[in-house]
C-alpha positions as YAML, in Angstrom:
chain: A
units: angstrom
residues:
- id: 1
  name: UNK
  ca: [-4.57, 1.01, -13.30]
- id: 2
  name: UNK
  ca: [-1.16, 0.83, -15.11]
- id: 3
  name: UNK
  ca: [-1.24, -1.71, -17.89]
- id: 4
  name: UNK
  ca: [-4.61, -3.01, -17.16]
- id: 5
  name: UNK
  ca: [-3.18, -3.89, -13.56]
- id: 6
  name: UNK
  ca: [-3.68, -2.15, -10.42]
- id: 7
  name: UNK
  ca: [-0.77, 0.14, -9.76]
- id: 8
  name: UNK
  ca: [-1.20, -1.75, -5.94]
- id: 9
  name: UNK
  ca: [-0.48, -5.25, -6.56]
- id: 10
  name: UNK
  ca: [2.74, -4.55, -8.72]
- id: 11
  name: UNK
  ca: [4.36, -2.36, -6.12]
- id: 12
  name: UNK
  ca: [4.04, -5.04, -3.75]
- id: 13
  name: UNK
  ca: [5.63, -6.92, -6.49]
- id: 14
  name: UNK
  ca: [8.17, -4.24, -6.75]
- id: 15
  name: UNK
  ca: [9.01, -4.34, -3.53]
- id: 16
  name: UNK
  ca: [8.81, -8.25, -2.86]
- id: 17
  name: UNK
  ca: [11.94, -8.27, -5.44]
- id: 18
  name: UNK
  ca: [13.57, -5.30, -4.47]
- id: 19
  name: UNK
  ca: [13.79, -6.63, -0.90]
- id: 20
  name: UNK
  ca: [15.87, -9.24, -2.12]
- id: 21
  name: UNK
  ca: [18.82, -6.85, -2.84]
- id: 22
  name: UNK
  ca: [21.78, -5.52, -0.66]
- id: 23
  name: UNK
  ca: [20.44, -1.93, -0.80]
- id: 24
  name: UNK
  ca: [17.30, -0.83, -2.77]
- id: 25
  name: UNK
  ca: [17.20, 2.80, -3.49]
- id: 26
  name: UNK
  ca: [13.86, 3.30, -2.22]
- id: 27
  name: UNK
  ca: [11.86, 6.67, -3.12]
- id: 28
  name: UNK
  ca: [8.20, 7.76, -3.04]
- id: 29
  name: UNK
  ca: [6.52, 9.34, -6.10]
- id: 30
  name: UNK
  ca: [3.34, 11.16, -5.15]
- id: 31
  name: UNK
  ca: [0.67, 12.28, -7.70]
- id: 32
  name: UNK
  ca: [-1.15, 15.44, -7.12]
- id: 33
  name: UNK
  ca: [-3.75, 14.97, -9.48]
- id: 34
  name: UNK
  ca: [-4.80, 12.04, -8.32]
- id: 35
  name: UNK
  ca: [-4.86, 13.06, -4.27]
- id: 36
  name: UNK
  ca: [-8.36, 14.44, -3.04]
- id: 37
  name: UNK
  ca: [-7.54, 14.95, 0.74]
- id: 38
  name: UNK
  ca: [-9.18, 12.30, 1.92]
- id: 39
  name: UNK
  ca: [-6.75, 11.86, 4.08]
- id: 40
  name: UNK
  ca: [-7.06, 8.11, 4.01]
- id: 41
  name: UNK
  ca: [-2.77, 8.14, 4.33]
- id: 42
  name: UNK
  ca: [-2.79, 10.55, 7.11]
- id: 43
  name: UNK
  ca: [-4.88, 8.29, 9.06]
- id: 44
  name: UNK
  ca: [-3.64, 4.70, 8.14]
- id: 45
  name: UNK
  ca: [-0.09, 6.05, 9.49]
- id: 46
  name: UNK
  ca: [-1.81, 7.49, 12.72]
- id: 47
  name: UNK
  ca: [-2.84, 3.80, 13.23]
- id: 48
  name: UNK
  ca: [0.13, 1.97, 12.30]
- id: 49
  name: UNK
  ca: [2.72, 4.17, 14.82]
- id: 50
  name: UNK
  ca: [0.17, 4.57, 17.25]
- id: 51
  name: UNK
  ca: [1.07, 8.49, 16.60]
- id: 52
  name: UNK
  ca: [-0.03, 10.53, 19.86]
- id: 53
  name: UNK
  ca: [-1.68, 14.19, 19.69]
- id: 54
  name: UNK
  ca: [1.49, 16.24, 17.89]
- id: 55
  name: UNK
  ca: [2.83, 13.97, 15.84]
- id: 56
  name: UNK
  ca: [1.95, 13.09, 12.54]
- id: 57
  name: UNK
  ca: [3.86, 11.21, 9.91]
- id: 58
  name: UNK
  ca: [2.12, 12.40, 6.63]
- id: 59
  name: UNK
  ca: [0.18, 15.68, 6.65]
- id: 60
  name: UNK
  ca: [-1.65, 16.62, 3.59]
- id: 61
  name: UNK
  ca: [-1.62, 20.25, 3.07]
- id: 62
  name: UNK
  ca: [-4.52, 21.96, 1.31]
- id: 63
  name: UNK
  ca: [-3.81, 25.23, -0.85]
- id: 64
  name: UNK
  ca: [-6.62, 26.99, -2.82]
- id: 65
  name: UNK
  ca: [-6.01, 29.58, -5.72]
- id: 66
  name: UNK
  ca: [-7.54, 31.95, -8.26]
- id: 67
  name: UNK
  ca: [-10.82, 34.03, -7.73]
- id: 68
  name: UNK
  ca: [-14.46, 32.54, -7.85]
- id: 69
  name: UNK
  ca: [-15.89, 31.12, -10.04]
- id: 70
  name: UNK
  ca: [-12.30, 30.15, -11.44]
- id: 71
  name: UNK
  ca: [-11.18, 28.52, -8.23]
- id: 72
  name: UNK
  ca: [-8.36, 25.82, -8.07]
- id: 73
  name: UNK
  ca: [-7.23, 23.47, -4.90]
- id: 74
  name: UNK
  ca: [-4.53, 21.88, -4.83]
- id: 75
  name: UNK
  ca: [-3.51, 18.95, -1.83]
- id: 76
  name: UNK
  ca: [-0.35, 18.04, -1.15]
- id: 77
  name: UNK
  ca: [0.47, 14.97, 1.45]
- id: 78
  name: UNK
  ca: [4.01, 15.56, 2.96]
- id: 79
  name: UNK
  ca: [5.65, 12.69, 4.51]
- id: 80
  name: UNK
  ca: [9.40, 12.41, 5.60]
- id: 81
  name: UNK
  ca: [11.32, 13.09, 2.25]
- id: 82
  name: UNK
  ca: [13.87, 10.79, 3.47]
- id: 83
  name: UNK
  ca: [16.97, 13.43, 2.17]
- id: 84
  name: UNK
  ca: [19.96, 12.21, 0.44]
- id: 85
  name: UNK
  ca: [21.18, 14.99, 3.23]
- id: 86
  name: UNK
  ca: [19.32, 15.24, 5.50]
- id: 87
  name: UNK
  ca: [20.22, 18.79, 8.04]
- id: 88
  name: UNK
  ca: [18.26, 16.91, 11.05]
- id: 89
  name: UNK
  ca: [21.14, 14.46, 10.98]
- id: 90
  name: UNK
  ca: [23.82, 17.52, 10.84]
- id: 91
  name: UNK
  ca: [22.25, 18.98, 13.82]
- id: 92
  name: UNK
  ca: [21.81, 15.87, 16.07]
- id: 93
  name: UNK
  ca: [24.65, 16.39, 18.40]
- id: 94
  name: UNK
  ca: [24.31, 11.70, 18.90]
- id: 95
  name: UNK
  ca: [24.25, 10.83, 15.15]
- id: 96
  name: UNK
  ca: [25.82, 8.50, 12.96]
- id: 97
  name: UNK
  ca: [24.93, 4.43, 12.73]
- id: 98
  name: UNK
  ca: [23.34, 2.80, 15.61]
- id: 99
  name: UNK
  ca: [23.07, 6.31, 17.54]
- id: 100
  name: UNK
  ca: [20.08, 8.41, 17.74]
- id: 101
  name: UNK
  ca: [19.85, 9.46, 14.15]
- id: 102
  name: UNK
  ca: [21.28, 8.75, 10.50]
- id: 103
  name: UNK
  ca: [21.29, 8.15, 6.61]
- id: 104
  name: UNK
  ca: [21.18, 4.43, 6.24]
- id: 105
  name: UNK
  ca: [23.69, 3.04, 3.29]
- id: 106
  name: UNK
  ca: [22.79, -0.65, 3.64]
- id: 107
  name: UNK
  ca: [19.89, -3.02, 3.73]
- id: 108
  name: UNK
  ca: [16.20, -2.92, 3.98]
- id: 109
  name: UNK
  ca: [16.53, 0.54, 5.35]
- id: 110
  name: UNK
  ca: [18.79, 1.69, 2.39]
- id: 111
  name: UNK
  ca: [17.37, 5.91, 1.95]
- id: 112
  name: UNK
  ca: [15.84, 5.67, 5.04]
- id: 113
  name: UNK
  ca: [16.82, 8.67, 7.32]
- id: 114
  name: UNK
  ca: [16.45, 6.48, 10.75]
- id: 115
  name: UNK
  ca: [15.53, 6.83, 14.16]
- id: 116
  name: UNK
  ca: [17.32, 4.69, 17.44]
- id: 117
  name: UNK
  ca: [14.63, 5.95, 19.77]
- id: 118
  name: UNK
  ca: [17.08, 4.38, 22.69]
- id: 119
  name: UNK
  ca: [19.89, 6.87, 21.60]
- id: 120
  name: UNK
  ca: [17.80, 10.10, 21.55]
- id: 121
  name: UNK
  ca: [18.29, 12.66, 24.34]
- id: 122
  name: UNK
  ca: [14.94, 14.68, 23.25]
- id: 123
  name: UNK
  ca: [16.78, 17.85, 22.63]
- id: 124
  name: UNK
  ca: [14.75, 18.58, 19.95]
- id: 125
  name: UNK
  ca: [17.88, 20.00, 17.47]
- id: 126
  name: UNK
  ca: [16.70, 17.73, 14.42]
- id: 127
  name: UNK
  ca: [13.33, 19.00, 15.17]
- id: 128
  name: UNK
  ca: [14.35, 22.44, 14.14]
- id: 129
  name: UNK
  ca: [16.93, 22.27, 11.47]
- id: 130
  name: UNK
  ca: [13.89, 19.76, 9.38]
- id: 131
  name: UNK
  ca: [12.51, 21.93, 6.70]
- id: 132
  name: UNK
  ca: [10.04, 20.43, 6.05]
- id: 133
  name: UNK
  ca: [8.52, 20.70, 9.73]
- id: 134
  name: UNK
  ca: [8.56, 16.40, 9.21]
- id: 135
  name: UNK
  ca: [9.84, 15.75, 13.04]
- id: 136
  name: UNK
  ca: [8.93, 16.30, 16.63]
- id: 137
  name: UNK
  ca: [9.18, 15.41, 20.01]
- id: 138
  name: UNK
  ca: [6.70, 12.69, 20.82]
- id: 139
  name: UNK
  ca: [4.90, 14.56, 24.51]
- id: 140
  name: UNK
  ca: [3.74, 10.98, 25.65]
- id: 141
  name: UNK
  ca: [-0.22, 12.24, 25.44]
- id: 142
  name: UNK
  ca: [-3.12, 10.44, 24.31]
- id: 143
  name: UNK
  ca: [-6.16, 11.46, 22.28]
- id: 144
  name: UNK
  ca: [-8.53, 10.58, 25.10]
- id: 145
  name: UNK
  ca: [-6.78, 11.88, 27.89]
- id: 146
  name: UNK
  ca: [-10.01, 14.44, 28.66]
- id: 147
  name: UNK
  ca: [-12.14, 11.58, 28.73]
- id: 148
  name: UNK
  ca: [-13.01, 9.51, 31.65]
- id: 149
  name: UNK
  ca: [-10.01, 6.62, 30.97]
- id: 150
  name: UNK
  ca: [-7.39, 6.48, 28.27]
- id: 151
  name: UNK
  ca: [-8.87, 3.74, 25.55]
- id: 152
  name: UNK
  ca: [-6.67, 0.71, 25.31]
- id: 153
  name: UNK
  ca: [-5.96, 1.14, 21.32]
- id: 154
  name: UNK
  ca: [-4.20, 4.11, 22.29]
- id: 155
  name: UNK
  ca: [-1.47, 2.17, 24.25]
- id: 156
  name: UNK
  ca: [-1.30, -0.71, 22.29]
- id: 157
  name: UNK
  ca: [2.72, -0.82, 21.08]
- id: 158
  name: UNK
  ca: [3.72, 0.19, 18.06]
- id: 159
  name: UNK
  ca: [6.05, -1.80, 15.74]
- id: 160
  name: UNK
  ca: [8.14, 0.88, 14.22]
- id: 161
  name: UNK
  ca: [12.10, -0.35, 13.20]
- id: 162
  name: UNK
  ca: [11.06, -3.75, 13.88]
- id: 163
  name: UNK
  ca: [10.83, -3.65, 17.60]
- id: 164
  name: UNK
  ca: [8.20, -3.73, 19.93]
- id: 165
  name: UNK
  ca: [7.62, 0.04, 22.02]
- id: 166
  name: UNK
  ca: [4.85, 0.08, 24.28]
- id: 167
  name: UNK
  ca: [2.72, 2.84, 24.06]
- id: 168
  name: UNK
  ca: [2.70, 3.48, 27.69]
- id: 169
  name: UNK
  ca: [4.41, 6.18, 30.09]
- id: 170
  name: UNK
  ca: [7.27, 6.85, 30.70]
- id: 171
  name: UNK
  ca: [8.25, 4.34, 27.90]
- id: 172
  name: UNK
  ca: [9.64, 4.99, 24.77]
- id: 173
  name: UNK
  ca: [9.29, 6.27, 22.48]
- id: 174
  name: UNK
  ca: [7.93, 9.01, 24.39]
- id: 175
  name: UNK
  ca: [10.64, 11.93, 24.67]
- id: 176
  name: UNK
  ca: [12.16, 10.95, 21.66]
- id: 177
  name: UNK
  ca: [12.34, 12.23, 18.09]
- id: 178
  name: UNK
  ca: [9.24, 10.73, 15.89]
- id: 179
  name: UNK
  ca: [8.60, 10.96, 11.63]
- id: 180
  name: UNK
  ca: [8.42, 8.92, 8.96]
- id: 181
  name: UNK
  ca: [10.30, 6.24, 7.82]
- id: 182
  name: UNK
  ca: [8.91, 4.47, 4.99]
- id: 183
  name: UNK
  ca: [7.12, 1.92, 7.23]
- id: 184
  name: UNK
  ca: [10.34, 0.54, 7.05]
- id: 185
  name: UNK
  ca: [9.46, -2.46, 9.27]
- id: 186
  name: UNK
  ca: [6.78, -3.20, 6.85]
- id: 187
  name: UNK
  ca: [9.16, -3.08, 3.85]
- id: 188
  name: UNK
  ca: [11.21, -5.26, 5.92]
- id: 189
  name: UNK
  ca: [8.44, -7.88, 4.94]
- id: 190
  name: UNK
  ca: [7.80, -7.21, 2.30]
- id: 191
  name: UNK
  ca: [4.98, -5.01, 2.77]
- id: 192
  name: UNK
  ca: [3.39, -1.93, 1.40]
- id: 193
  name: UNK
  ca: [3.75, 1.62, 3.25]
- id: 194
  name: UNK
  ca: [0.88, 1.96, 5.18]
- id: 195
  name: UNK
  ca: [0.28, 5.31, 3.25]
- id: 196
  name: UNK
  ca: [0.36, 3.71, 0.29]
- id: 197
  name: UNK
  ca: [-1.85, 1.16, 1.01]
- id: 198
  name: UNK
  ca: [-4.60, 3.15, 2.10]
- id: 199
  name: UNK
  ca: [-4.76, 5.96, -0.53]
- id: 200
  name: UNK
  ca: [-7.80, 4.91, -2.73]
- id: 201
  name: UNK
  ca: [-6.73, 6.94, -5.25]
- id: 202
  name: UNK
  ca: [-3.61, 5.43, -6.33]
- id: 203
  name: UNK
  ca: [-1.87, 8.95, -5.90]
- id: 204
  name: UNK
  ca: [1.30, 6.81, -4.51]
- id: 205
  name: UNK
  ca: [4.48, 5.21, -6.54]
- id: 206
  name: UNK
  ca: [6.83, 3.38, -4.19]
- id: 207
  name: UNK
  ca: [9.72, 1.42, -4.75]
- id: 208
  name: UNK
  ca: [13.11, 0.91, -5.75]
- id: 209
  name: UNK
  ca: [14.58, 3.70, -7.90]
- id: 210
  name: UNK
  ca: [17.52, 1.48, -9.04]
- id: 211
  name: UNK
  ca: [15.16, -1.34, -10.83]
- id: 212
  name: UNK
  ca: [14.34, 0.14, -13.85]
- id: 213
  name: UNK
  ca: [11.26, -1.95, -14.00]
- id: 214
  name: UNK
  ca: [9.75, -1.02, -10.82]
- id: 215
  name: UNK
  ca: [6.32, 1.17, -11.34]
- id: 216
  name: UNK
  ca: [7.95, 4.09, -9.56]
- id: 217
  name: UNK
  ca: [11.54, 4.35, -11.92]
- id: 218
  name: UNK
  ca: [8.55, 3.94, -14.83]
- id: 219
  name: UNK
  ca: [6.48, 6.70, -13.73]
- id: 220
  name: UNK
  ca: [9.84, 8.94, -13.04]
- id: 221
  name: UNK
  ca: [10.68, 8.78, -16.72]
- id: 222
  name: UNK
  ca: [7.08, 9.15, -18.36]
- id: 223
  name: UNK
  ca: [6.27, 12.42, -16.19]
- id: 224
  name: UNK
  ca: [7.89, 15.48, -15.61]
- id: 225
  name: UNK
  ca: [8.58, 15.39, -11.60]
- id: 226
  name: UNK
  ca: [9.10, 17.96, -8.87]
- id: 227
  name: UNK
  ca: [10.59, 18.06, -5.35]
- id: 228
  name: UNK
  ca: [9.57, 20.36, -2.27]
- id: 229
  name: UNK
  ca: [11.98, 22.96, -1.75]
- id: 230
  name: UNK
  ca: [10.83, 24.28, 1.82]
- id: 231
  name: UNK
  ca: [7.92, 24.57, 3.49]
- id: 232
  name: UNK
  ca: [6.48, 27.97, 5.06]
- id: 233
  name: UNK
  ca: [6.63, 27.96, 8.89]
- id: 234
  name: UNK
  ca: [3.09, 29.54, 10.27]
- id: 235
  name: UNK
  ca: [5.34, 30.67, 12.93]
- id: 236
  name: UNK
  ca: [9.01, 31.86, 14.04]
- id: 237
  name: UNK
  ca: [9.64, 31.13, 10.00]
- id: 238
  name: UNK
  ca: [14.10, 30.23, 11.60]
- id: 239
  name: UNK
  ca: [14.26, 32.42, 14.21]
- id: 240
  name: UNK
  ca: [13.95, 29.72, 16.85]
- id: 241
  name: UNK
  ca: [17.36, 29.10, 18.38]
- id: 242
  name: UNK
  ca: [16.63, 26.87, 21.07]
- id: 243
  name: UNK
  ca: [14.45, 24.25, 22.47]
- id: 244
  name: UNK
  ca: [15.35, 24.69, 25.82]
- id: 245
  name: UNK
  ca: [12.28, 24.59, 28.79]
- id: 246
  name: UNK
  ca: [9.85, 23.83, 25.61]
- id: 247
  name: UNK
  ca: [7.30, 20.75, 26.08]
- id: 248
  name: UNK
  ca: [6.88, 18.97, 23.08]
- id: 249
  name: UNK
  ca: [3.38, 20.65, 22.31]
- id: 250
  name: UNK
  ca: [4.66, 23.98, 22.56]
- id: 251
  name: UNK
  ca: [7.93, 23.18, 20.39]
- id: 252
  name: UNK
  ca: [5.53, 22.04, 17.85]
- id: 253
  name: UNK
  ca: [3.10, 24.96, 17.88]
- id: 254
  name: UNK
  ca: [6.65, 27.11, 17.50]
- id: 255
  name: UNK
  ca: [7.97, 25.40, 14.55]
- id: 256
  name: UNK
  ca: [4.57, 26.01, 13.24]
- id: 257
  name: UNK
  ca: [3.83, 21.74, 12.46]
- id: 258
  name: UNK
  ca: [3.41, 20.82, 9.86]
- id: 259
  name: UNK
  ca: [3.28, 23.70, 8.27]
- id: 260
  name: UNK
  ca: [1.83, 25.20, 5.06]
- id: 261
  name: UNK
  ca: [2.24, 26.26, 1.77]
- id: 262
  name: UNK
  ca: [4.68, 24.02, -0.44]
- id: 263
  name: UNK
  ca: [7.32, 24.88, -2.58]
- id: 264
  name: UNK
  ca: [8.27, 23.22, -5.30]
- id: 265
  name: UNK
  ca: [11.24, 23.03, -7.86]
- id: 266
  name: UNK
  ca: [14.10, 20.70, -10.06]
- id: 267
  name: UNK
  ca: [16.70, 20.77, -6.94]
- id: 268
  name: UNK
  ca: [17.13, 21.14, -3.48]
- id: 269
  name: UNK
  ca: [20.14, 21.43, -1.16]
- id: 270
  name: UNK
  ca: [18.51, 18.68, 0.65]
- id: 271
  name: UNK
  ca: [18.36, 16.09, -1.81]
- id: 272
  name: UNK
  ca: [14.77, 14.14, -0.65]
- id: 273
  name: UNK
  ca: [13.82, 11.16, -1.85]
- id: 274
  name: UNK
  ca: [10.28, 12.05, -2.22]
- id: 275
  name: UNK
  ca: [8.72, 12.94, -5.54]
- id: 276
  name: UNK
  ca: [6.27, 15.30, -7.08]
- id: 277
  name: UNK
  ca: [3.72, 15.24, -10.12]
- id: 278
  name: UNK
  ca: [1.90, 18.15, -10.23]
- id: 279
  name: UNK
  ca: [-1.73, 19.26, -11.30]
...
């Protein structure tokens, strides 16, 4: 509760006025001491974008500390940090506005680093310049591919950028680049992020950074806040060069997705959007 009114209802109100604008500054604020990996976020995504086995939109990393009985865990949900510059859009050899990948200045999607899954040749490049390990190559598989028949909610179409993909092969956006975007076709109507939505904790703050009475530019100014500077690879940790003859699976297993052990600090050369308060 902020104010004696839950922190849900006035970022939908946030957002309901922000949407009105020529280009909110949206930005996510995420509480650590509030998150409990429930995962709640994680899994509310997975059914929004109809994410397939490798991708996921919002990991939540889980870090323990100290030595028994003084033990402390810390969990840490990592979704697209939407940077201000972002190196997957200086390695996509197809970027810039309307083509496979880039910042967007305008609109709804203002801060949102998008996706044109119709422009993306699948090379993979923005997959391994992210450092945060918050893109990959969508394979095309399904969760019950061992089982006797693929269940229909698995190829129901997702709604991501306001258009309709099937989730079925060979169409897109299988091949293509995948992450987060804000749920930007959600803010588009006025909507909550799914994430947000669906953490019972309240650990999320999302909104316009510009309106100085939104809950998010509130909580920015009452707390101290951090950003994630990098994220550990479990694997190759920059050494991979090329994505060349790797399926999407096995490009994903080498970048080490999605990674663990965050890093956090005042700055970073990336400039997300995404915010920290920690324990």
């Amino acid at each position: 509760m902020y104010d004696g009114k839950d922190e849900l209802t006035i970022i939908q109100e946030d957002i309901q006025r922000a949407i009105k604008k020529p280009a909110p500054q949206w930005a996510m604020l995420i509480d650590l001491r509030r998150c409990t990996s429930c995962k709640a976020c994680t899994a509310g995504c997975i059914a929004e974008q109809k994410s397939p086995p490798g991708i996921i939109y919002r990991p939540v990393y889980e870090e323990e500390s100290g030595i028994f009985p003084n033990l402390k865990r810390r969990f840490t949900p990592r979704p697209c940090l939407q940077c201000d510059n972002p190196p997957c859009v200086a390695a996509c050899p197809n970027k810039g506005e309307g083509k496979a990948t880039w910042k967007s200045t305008k609109g709804v999607s203002t801060g949102v680093v998008m996706i044109n899954y119709t422009e993306c040749i699948g090379c993979g490049k923005c997959v391994v310049a992210c450092p945060y390990k918050a893109r990959n190559l969508d394979s095309g598989a399904y969760y019950t591919d061992s089982t006797p028949a693929v269940q229909a909610y698995e190829q129901a179409p997702t709604w991501e950028y306001s258009r309709k993909w099937p989730r079925t092969k060979p169409e897109l956006p299988i091949g293509a680049a995948r992450k987060c975007h804000f749920c930007v076709h959600r803010l588009r109507e006025g909507m909550v992020p799914m994430c947000v939505s669906t953490c019972v904790c309240r650990a999320n703050y999302f909104g316009d950074l510009a309106d100085a009475e939104s809950l998010i530019a509130k909580m920015m100014k009452e707390h101290q806040v951090k950003i994630l500077t990098s994220v550990k690879s479990q694997a190759e940790k920059g050494k991979l060069t090329t994505t060349k003859g790797l399926s999407a699976v096995a490009l994903a297993k080498k970048i080490g997705y999605p990674g663990t052990g965050p890093v956090f600090g005042d700055t970073a050369a990336t400039k997300p959007r995404v915010y920290y308060i920690l324990p």
